[in-house]
Each structure stands twice: as C-alpha cells, then as structure tokens.
C-alpha positions in Angstrom: -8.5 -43.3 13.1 -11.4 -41.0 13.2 -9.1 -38.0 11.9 -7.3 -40.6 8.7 -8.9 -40.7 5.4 -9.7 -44.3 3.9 -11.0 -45.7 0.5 -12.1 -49.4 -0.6 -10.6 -49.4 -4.2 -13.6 -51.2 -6.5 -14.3 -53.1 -8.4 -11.4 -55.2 -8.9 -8.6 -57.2 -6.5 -5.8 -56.6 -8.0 -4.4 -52.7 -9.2 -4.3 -52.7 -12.8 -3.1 -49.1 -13.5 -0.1 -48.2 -11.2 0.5 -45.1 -11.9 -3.3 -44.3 -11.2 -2.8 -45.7 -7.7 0.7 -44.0 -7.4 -1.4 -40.6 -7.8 -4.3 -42.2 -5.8 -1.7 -42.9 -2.8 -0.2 -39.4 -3.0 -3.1 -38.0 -0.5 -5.5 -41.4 0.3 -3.3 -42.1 3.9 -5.0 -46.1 3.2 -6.1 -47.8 0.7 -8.2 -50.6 0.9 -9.7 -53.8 -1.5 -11.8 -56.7 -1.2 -10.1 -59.8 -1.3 -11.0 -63.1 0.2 -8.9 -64.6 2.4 -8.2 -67.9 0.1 -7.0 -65.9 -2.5 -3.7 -64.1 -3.2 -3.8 -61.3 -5.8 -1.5 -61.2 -8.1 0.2 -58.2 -7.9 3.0 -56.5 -9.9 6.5 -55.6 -8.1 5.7 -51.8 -8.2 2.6 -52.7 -5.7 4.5 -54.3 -3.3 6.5 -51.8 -1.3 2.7 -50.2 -0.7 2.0 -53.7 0.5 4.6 -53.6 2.9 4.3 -50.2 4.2 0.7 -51.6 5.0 -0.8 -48.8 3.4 -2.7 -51.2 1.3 -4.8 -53.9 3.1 -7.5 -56.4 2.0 -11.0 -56.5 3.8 -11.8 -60.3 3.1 -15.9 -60.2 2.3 -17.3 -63.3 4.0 -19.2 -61.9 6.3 -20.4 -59.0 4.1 -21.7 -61.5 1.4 -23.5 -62.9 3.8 -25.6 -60.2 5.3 -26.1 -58.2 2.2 -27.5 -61.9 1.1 -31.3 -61.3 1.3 -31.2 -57.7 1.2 -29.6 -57.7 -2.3 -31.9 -60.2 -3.7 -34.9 -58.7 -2.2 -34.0 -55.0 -4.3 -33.5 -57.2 -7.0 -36.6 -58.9 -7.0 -39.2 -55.8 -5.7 -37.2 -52.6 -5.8 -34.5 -52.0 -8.4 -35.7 -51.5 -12.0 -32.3 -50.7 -13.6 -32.2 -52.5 -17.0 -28.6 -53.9 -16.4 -29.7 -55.5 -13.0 -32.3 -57.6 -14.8 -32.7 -61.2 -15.2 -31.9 -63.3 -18.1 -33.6 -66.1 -17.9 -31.7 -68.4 -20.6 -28.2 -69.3 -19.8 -27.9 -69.5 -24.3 -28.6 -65.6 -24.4 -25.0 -64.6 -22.7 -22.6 -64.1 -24.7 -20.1 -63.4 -21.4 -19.8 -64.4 -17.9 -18.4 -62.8 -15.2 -16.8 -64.6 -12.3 -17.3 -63.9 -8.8 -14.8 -66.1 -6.1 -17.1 -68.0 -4.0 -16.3 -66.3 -1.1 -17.5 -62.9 -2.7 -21.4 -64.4 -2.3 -23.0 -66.3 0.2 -24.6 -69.3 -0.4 -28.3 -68.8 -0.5 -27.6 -66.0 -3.1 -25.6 -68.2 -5.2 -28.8 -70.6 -5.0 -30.7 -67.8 -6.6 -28.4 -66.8 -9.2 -28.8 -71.0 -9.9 -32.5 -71.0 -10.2 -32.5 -68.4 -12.3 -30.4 -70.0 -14.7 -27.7 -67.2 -14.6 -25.0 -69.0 -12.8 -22.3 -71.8 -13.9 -20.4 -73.3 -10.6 -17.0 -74.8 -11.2 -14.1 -75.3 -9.1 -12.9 -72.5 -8.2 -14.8 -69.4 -9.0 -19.1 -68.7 -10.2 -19.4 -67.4 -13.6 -22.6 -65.2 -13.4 -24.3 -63.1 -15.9 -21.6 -60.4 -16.9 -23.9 -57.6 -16.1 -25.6 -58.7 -12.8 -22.0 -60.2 -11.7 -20.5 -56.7 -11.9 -23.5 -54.8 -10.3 -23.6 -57.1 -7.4 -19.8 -56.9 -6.8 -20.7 -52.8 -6.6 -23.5 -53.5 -4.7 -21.2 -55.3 -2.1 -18.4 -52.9 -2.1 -21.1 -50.1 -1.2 -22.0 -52.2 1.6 -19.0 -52.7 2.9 -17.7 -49.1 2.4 -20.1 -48.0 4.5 -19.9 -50.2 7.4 -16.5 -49.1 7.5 -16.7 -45.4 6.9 -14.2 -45.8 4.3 -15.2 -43.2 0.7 -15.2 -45.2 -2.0 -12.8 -44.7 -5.1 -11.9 -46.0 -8.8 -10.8 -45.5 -12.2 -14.3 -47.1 -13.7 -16.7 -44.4 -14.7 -19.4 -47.3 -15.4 -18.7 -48.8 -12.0 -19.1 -45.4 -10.4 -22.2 -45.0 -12.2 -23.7 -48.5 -11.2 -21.9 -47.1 -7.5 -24.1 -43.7 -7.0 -27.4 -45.8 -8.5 -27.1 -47.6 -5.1 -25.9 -45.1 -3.1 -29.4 -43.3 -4.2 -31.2 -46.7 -3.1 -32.1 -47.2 -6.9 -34.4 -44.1 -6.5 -32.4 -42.3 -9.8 -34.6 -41.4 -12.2 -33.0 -39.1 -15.3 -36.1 -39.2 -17.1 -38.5 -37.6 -14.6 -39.0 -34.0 -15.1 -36.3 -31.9 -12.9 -38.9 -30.4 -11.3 -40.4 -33.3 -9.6 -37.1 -34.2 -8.3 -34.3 -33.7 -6.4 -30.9 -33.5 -8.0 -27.8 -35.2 -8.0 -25.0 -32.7 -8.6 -21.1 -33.4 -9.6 -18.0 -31.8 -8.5 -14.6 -32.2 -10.6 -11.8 -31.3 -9.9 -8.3 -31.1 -11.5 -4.4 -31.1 -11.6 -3.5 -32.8 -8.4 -1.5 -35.4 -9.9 2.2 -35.3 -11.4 1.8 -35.7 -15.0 5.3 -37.7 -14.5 4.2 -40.1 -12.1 5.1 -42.9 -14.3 8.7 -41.8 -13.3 8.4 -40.9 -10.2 9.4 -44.5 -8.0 7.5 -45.6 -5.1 9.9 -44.6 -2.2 9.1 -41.3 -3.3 5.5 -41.3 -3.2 6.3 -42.6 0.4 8.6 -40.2 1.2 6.1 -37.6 0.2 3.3 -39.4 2.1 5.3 -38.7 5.6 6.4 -35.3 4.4 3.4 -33.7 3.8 1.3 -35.7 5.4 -1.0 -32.5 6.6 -1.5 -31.1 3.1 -2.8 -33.9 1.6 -5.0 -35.1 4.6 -6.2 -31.6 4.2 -6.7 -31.6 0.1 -9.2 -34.6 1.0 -11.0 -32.7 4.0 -11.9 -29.9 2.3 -13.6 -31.3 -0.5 -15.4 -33.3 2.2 -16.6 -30.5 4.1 -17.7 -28.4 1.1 -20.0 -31.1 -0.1 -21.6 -31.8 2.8 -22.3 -28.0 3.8 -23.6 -27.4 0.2 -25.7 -30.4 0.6 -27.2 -29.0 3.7 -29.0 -26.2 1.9 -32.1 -25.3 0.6 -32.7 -21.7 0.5 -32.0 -20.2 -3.2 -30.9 -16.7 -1.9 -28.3 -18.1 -0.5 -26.7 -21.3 -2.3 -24.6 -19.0 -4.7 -23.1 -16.8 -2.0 -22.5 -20.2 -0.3 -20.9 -22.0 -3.0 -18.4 -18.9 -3.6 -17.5 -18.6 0.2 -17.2 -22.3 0.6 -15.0 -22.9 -2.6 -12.3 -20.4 -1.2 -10.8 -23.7 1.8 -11.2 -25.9 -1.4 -9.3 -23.8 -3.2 -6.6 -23.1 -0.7 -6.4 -26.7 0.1 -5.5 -27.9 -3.9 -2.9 -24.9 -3.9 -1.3 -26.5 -1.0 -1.4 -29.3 -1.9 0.2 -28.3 -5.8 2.9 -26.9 -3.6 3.6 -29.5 -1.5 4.0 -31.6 -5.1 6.6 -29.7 -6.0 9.2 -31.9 -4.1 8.3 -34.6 -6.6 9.9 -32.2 -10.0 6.7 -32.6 -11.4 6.8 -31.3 -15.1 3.1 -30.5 -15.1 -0.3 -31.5 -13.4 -2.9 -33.8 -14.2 -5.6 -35.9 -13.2 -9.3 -35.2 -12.6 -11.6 -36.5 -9.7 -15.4 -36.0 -9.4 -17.6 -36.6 -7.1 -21.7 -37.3 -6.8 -23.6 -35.5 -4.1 -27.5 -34.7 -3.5 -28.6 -30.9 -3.9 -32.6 -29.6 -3.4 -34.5 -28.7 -5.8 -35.0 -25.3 -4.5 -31.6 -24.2 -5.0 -30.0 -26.1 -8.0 -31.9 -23.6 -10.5 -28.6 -21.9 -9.4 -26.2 -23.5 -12.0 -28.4 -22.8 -14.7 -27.2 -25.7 -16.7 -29.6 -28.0 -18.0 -28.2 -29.5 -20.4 -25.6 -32.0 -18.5 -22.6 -29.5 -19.0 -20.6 -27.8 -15.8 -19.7 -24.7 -14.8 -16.3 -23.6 -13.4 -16.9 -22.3 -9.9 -13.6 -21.4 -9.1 -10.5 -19.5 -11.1 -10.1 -21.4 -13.7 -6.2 -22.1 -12.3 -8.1 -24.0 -9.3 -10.1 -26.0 -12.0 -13.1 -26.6 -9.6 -16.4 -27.3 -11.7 -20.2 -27.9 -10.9 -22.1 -29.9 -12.9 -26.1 -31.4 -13.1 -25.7 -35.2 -12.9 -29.0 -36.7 -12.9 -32.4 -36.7 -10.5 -33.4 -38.4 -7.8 -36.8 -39.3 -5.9 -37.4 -37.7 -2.3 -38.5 -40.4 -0.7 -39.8 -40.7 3.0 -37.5 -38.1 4.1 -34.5 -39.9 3.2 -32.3 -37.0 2.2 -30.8 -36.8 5.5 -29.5 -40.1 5.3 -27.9 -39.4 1.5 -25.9 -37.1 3.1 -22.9 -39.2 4.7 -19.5 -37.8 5.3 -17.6 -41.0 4.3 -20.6 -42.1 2.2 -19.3 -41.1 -1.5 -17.7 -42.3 -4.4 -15.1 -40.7 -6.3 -14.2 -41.5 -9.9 -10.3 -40.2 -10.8 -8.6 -40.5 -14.2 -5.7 -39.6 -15.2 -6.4 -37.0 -18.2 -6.3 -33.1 -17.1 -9.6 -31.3 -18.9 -13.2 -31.8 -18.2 -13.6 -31.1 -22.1 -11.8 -33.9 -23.2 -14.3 -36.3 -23.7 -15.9 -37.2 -26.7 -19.3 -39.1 -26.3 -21.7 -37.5 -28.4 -19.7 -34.4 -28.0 -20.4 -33.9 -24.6 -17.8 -32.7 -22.1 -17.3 -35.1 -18.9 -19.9 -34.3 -17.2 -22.5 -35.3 -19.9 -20.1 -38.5 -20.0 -21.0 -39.4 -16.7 -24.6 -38.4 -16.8 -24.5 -40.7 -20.0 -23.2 -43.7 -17.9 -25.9 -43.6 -15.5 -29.2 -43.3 -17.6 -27.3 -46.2 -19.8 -26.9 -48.0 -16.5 -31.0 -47.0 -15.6 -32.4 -47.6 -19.4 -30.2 -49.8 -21.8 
C-alpha cells in the first residue's frame, strides 16, 4: 500500500458535490471518510458504484476521539489562541449549533464541552457551539490522517484553512512581521478535471481509474515530491534554479495526465487544487510577492502558480517535522482560474490567505 495514494475526505460524512468527487476519484486510487460505525450515510445513487468498487471506505473514529481527548482540550485551554476556537461561555449567545454524532467525541471531552456550557445532549447526536464543533471535527480528521498516512482533501476552503492552522500546531501568525518568521507557501494548480464531468457516468471514471492507472498515480507523486524537495531548502542562490528544475516532472506529470483524459471526450479542462507547504525564510524573498498574490512558475498552459500564504513560528526545531510526505491538505474546486475570485479583489491566493487570518483574528 506503500506505493497507493490515499485521502480522508473532510469535513463531512456524506459527498455532497458529485461531480467534485467524480474529478476527485479520477487520480485519488482511495478515498476515505469518517463515519461511525452506528451510522449509515446517506448517500445518493451516483455514490454507490464507488461504494461497491470499495474505492470509498469509512474509518469509524472511536478510537481516535478518544486519544485526541485530552490532547485537544489541553491546546484549547493553554495553546491555541485562534479567535474561532474560543469559548462562549453562555449557551443564549449562539445563534447556531453544530452537531457532532456521539461517537465522533469521547466522553470526557463531551464533559468539557458541558461545563462549559457549549453543549446540548439529546438522543442521538451533541449540538456544540457551531464554531468549536467544526474546528474540533478538523482537528480530528488531522489526527486521524496522519496516523494513517492518508493526505487530506476537500472542497471547503474554510475547513482547509482551520486544517493547515493545525497542521502548523496553531504556531500561524499573519500578523508578525515576515521577517521574524517562517513562511507558509501555496501551490495551485489547474485543468486536471473534465469540464463535462457532470456527464461523464461512473463506469467511466472507473474504467479510466484501471486504464491509466500509472498517470494518475503519477500526476499525485509528482506534486508530492516537488513540495517536499522545495521544502528542504534554505539556501537563496539556489531556490529559483530549484523551483524551475523541479517544476519540469510536475509539469510532465499534468500533461500526461491531460492526455490520458482524453479518453473521457472531455470538451475542456477545469478544476484547481492548492496545496500549503512550509518554506525558510532565507529563500522565500524569491517570489517577491508580498502582497498575497501568486506567480505562475510554469508556462502558463501547465497553469502551475506559487503563492505567499501566511507565516509561521520556528519553534524548537520543529520544521523537520512540518515536513511530512502524506502530511498535507489539499483544497480542490471546480472553477479553472486562480483570478476568479472576488474577495476584496484579491485573486485566490489572497482568498485563502484571507480565510486563515479570519480563522486566527475574527
């Protein structure tokens, strides 16, 4: 299995978007969610025949829950300072809950949640705080995508933000100057997915799984293995030599992989995936861009981008351990240009950036 490329879906159970995980499923080889055992998601017909191929499973979270138990409420309490992880203290001042199924949280943390006033029991499910409910569920699918080596991937760019704030170890900080941290840089890329795949009906995204099963395996690796060997530097003479010679087995890998899509009668391409990783201080003067904008790195037909994210502390010598080859999580959507966003007339990248310092300050 060493060699097969998994993701935990988060933060939901059941697939809301299928023709999201259609395009997800066209180079994932698994998918997997988190769903307890006493519960049976409800699914649409258009899911099933990915159920029965068993390339979607369900990780049930009992055990999880309960050793993330202490550890979660421990960060809360003493180490996390992210405004939306913090307390209300009257149950009156929510206007919405969130519910959690039992099995989702172990018990001494749901005795927590109950002194604090933040959680309603009833029969079937907790209803917590909206905001600490979402962030713990995160907080639990980080845990338990990387026990498993599985990457993590989904279609929330606020859960992926609330995602990389714990992947960091809540040691983000966007407002501390960038030259007393390091940085957290993002890569996008884009048109991997069939702008038809709406149309396009599952036995053919199987049929495409099986018959190009090394292009797709390798349109995953390669993004893998640039990240982690840009990660890995620090010296500035030689991060934008490295970044060019790199991007060429990226770039070879998505035109591959275009190719291979080409048995599908795609009309066009779409679809855009980015991805968080940590990059030293000493070289990220590099991409010159401090304003939260990208840069294309690649022809702009490969549609490979660099972008500054946010900061983060270096702490005890922790950036080794940042550095994970599983250990990331990816945010796809379906639209086709990083310029297509619109918040405060920023492109995506700002979009994302925006997300997180909401997620650190607001």
């Amino acid at each position: 299995m060493a060699d097969l490329n998994f993701a935990l879906y988060y933060p939901s159970m059941e697939f809301h978007n299928i023709d999201w995980l259609k395009g997800m499923l066209l180079f994932w080889d698994g998918i997997r969610r988190i769903v307890p055992k006493s519960y049976t998601p409800k699914d649409s017909d258009e899911v099933k025949p990915f159920l029965e191929a068993e390339i979607i499973k369900s990780i049930d979270p009992r055990e999880d829950a309960a050793k993330i138990a202490d550890e979660f409420r421990n960060k809360l309490e003493n180490q996390y300072s992210a405004a939306a992880l913090s307390f209300v203290e009257r149950p009156e001042d929510h206007e919405r809950y969130y519910r959690i199924h039992p099995d989702k949280v172990d018990s001494r943390l749901r005795d927590l949640l109950s002194a604090k006033e933040i959680s309603k029991a009833t029969k079937d499910w907790l209803n917590v705080s909206e905001e600490l409910g979402r962030y713990y569920m995160l907080y639990l699918a980080n845990s338990i995508a990387e026990s498993r080596g599985l990457a993590k991937i989904t279609d929330s760019k606020e859960a992926w933000a609330a995602s990389t704030y714990f992947d960091y170890e809540g040691e983000i900080d966007p407002d501390t100057p960038f030259e007393e941290n390091n940085h957290v840089i993002t890569l996008m890329l884009r048109d991997f997915i069939p702008a038809n795949i709406q149309a396009i009906p599952a036995k053919s995204v199987l049929s495409f799984r099986e018959t190009h099963r090394d292009e797709r395996r390798r349109f995953i690796e390669s993004i893998k293995d640039y990240i982690t060997k840009i990660s890995k530097i620090n010296d500035p003479q030689i991060i934008e030599d490295a970044v060019n010679e790199y991007k060429k087995d990226v770039e070879d890998s998505i035109k591959k992989f275009r190719e291979s899509l080409r048995s599908l009668k795609f009309t066009s391409l779409t679809g855009i995936k980015a991805i968080a990783f940590p990059l030293s201080t000493s070289v990220v003067n590099w991409l010159g861009v401090w304003d939260y904008k990208y840069q294309v790195i690649g022809t702009t037909v490969a549609g490979i981008a660099l972008g500054l994210l946010t900061s983060y502390k270096e702490y005890k010598g922790k950036k080794k351990a940042l550095i994970k080859e599983c250990d990331y999580s990816y945010v796809y959507f379906l639209e086709n240009t990083f310029d297509n966003w619109h918040y405060n007339g920023g492109p995506l990248n700002y979009h994302l950036y925006r997300q997180i310092e909401e997620f650190i300050n607001d």
